[in-house]
N, C-alpha and C positions, 0 to 999 in steps of 0.2 A: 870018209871024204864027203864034203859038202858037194850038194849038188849046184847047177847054175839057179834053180829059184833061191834056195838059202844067200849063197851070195849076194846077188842078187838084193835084197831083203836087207842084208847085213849092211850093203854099201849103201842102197837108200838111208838106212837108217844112221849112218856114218854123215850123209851130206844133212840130215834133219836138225842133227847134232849140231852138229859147224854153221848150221845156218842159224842154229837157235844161239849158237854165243855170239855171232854177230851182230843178231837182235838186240841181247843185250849190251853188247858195246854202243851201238847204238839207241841204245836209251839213255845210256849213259851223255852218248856226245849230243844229244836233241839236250838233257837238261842243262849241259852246259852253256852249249847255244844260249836257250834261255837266260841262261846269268848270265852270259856277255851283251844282253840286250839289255840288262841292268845297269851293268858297270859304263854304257855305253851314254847311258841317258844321265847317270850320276858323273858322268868324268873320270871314271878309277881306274886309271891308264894301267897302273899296276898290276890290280886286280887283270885286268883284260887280256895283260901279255901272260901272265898267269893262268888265265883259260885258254890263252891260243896254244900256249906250250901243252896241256892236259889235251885237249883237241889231237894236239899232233902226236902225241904217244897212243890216242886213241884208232885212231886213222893208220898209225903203225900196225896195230895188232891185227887191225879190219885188213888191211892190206896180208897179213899171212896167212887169216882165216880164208882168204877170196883165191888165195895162191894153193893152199889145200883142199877148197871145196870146185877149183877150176879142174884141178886132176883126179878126183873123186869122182866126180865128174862124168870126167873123157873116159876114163876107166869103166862108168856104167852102161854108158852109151856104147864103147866098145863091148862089154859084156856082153849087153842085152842084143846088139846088132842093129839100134838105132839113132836116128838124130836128133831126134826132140822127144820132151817127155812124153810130150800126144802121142808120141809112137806106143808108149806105152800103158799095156791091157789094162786098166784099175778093177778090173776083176779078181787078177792072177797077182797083181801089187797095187793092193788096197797104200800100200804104206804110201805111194806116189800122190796119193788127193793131200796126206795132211805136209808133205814135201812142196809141194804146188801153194799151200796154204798160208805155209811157214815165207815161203819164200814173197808171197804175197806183201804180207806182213812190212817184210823190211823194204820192198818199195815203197808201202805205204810210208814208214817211217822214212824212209831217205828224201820221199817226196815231201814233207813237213821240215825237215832238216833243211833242206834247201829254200822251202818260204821262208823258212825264222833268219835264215842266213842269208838271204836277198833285203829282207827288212832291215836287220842289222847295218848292212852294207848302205842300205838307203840312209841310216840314220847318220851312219859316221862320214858320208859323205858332206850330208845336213849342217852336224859339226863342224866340217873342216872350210864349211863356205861360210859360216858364221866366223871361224876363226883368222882365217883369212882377209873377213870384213873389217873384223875389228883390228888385227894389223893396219889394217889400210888406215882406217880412220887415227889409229893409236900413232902414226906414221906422217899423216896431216897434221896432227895437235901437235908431235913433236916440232916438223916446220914451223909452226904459225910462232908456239912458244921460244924458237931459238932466233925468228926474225922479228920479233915484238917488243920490243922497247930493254933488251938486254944488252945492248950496244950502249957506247958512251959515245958513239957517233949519232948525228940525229939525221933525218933522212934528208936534212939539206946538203948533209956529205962534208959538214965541219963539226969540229968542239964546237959543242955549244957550253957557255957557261952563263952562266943568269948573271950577267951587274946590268948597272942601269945609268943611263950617262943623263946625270942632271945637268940639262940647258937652263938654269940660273945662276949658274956662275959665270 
């Protein structure tokens, strides 16, 4: 039978795991990011819902990994009979600095995810006031073009027809 350091030990190394594939899901969802800042500044609406759909499969999976590394977790802490990892020795579990390390890591990256995905949002908001604008104006020209001389009425509010009444006869 395993003792409580082996355990211990094991479960750390359980959460390093699950934190490292969320890292990499998260590399994953930062490069995509990137390419929706692409698509965003070429117009490739297609492309984009095509990254937001990829995004959201990705955000799926983060979401089970965060739901097994939350009870992995609760589990160590109840093990070990602490509430925070500061509670615990990094003498007696070295493996807890490169868990601290890891977990680092993916703030770091969530923190980057989140600028690139602020920017994004800055830009398509950019677009959507450009496009907006250009309705408006494309909205005036249509006015101007439907009240400008396309009537067979003339703005004295009769037919007009062009003859000319010769006073020599």
């Amino acid at each position: 039978m395993e003792n409580v350091i082996d355990i211990a030990k094991l479960k750390i190394e359980e959460l390093v795991n699950l934190n490292n594939n969320k890292r990499n899901y998260l590399k994953k969802l930062y490069e995509i990011t990137k390419l929706q800042t692409i698509d965003i500044s070429s117009n490739s609406l297609n492309s984009l819902l095509d990254h937001i759909k990829q995004k959201q499969d990705i955000m799926n999976a983060i979401d089970d990994i965060d739901k097994k590394f939350y009870a992995e977790f609760q589990g160590l802490k109840l093990h070990l009979g602490i509430k925070s990892l500061e509670d615990v020795d990094i003498n007696e579990y070295p493996e807890i600095a490169s868990l601290k390390f890891s977990v680092k890591e993916v703030m770091d990256l969530l923190g980057e995810i989140d600028k690139q995905d602020k920017n994004n949002i800055s830009n398509v908001k950019t677009e959507m006031d450009k496009l907006k604008e250009d309705m408006k104006d494309l909205q005036t020209q249509s006015k101007v073009i439907k009240n400008y001389g396309t009537s067979s009425v003339s703005s004295y509010g009769k037919d007009y027809q062009g003859f000319y009444i010769d006073g020599k006869k």
